[in-house]
C-alpha positions in Angstrom: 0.7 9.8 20.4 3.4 7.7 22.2 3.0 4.1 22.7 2.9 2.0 24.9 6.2 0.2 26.1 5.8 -3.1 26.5 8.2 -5.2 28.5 9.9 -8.4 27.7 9.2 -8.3 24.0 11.3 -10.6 21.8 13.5 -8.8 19.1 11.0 -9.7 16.3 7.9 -8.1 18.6 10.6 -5.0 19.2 11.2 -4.5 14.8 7.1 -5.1 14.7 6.7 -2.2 16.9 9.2 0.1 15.0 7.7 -0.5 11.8 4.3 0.3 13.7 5.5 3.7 14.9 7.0 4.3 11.2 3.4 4.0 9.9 2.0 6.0 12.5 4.8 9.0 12.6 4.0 9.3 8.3 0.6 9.6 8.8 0.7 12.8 10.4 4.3 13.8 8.5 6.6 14.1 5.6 8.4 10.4 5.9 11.3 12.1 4.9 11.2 14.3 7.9 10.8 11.3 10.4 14.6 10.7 12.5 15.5 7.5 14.3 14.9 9.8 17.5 11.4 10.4 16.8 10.7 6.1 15.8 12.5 6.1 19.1 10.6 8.1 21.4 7.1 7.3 19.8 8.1 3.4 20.7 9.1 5.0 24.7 12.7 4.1 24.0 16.1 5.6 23.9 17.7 5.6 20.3 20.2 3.1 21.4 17.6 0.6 22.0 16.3 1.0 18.6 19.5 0.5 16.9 19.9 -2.9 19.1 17.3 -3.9 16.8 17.9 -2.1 12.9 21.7 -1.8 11.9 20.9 1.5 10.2 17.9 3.7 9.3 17.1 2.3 5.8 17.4 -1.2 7.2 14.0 0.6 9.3 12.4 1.7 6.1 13.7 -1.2 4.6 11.1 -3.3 7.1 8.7 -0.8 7.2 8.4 -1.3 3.0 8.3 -5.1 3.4 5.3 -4.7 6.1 4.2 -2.4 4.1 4.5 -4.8 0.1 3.1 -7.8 2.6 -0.3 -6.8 4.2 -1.4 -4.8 1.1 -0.9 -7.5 -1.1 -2.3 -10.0 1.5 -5.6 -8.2 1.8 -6.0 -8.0 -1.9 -5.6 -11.6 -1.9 -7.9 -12.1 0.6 -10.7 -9.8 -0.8 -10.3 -11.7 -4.1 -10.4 -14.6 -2.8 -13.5 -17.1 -3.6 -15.1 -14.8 -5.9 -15.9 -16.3 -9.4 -16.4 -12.9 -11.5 -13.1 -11.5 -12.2 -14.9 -8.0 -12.9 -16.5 -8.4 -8.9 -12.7 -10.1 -7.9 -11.4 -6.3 -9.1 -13.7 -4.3 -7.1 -13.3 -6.4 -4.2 -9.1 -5.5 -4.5 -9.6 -2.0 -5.5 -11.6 -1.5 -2.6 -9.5 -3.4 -0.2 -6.7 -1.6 -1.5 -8.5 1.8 -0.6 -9.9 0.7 3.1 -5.8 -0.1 3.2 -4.9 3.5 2.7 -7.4 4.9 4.2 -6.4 3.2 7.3 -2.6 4.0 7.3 -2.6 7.3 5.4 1.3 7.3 5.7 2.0 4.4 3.5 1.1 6.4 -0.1 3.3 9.1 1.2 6.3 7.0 2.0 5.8 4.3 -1.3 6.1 7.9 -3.4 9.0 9.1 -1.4 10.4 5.4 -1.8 10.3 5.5 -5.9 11.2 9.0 -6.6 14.6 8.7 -4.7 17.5 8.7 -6.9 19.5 5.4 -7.2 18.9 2.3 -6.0 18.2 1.3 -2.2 17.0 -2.0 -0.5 13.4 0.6 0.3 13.0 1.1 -3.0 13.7 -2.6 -4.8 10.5 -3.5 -1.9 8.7 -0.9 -3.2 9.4 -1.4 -6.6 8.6 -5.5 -6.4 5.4 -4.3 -4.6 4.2 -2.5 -7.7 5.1 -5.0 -9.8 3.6 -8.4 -7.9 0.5 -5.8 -7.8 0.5 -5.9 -11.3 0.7 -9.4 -12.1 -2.1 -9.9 -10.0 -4.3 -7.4 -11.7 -3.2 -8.8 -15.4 -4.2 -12.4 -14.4 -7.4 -11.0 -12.9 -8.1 -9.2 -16.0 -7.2 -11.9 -18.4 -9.4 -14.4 -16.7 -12.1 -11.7 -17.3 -11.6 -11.4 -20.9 -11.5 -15.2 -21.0 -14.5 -15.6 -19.6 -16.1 -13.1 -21.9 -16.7 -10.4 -19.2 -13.8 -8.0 -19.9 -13.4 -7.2 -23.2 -11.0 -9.4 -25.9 -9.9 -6.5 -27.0 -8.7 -4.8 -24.1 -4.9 -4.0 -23.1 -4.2 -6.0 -20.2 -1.0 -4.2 -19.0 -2.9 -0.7 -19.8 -6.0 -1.7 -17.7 -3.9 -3.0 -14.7 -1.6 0.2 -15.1 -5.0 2.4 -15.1 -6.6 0.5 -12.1 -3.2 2.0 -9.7 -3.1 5.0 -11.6 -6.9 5.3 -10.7 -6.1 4.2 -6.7 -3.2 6.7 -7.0 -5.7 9.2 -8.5 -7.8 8.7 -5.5 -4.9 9.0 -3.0 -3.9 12.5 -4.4 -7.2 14.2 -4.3 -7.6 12.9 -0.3 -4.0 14.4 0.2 -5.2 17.5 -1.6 -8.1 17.8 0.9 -6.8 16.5 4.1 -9.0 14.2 4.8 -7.9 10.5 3.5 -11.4 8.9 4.6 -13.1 10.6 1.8 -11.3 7.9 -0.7 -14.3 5.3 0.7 -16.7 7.7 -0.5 -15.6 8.2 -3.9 -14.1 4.5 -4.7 -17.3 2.9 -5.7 -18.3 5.9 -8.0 -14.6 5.7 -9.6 -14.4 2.3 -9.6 -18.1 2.2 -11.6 -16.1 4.2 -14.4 -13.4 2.2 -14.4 -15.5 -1.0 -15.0 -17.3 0.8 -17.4 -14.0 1.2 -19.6 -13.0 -2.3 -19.5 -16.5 -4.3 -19.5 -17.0 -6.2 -22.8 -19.1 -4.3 -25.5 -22.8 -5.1 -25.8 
């Protein structure tokens, strides 16, 4: 679908947008297939006019990555926030982070096309800080959890917060598999209910 143009937007409103349509193009495509001329005509403008605002295409993905690394981990924060149980503050993120994805569909497929690109680009250093700021969220989580005696003392912290993406990612592939990306709300609170079960302290 091709948006709406909106007039007598400022430059910052303009790179919003382009991001926007970036999201929306890779939910329905391979990122890698998506061409300045395609952001362009999904925003209503001429390629020119996008390139008035981005310098060069990865500067695009570049802000799309950061939008991208920003909202995800803001909603995690925000679903954690105020809850006392760090075993409840998990489920809250896990399933923020799954109503995330399930909303924009594109942004697994362009975080894996991101970090299984050779070298090293601005995209992937977002993506890559992404991962790990996720991380370090999940091991304090965790840690608090075993310090409060409901995780157990025993557990790997890095293991468990690798496990808790690998199971998002898990998730993610299976919906890909079957078309159909709002399944992933179905199946979270059953896979998440395994995960915690892994993780919980021993009676």
């Amino acid at each position: 679908m091709i948006m709406n143009r909106p007039r007598n937007l400022s430059a910052d409103e303009r790179r919003a947008h382009a991001v926007e349509a970036v999201v929306e193009l890779a939910g329905t495509q391979n990122p890698n297939d998506i061409t300045t001329l395609a952001i362009a005509r999904h925003m209503n403008l001429t390629e020119g006019a996008l390139f008035r605002h981005f310098p060069t295409k990865q500067a695009i993905w570049q802000s799309v990555m950061q939008w991208v690394a920003e909202t995800l981990l803001g909603r995690i924060d925000r679903a954690a926030g105020g809850i006392d149980s760090p075993l409840a503050a998990l489920r809250a993120m896990f399933m923020s982070h799954v109503d995330f994805v399930a909303e924009h569909p594109g942004v697994p497929r362009m975080l894996f096309g991101e970090l299984q690109k050779a070298g090293t680009t601005a995209p992937k250093r977002v993506a890559q800080t992404l991962i790990q700021h996720y991380g370090q969220r999940l091991q304090r989580t965790i840690e608090a959890g075993k310090s409060c005696g409901e995780l157990d003392k025993g557990l790997d912290t890095s293991a468990a917060a690798n496990l808790f993406i690998g199971t998002i990612q898990g998730l993610v592939m299976q919906s890909l598999l079957q078309g159909d990306m709002t399944r992933m709300r179905e199946d979270a609170p059953k896979v998440f209910a395994i995960y915690a079960r892994g993780i919980r302290k021993l009676p």
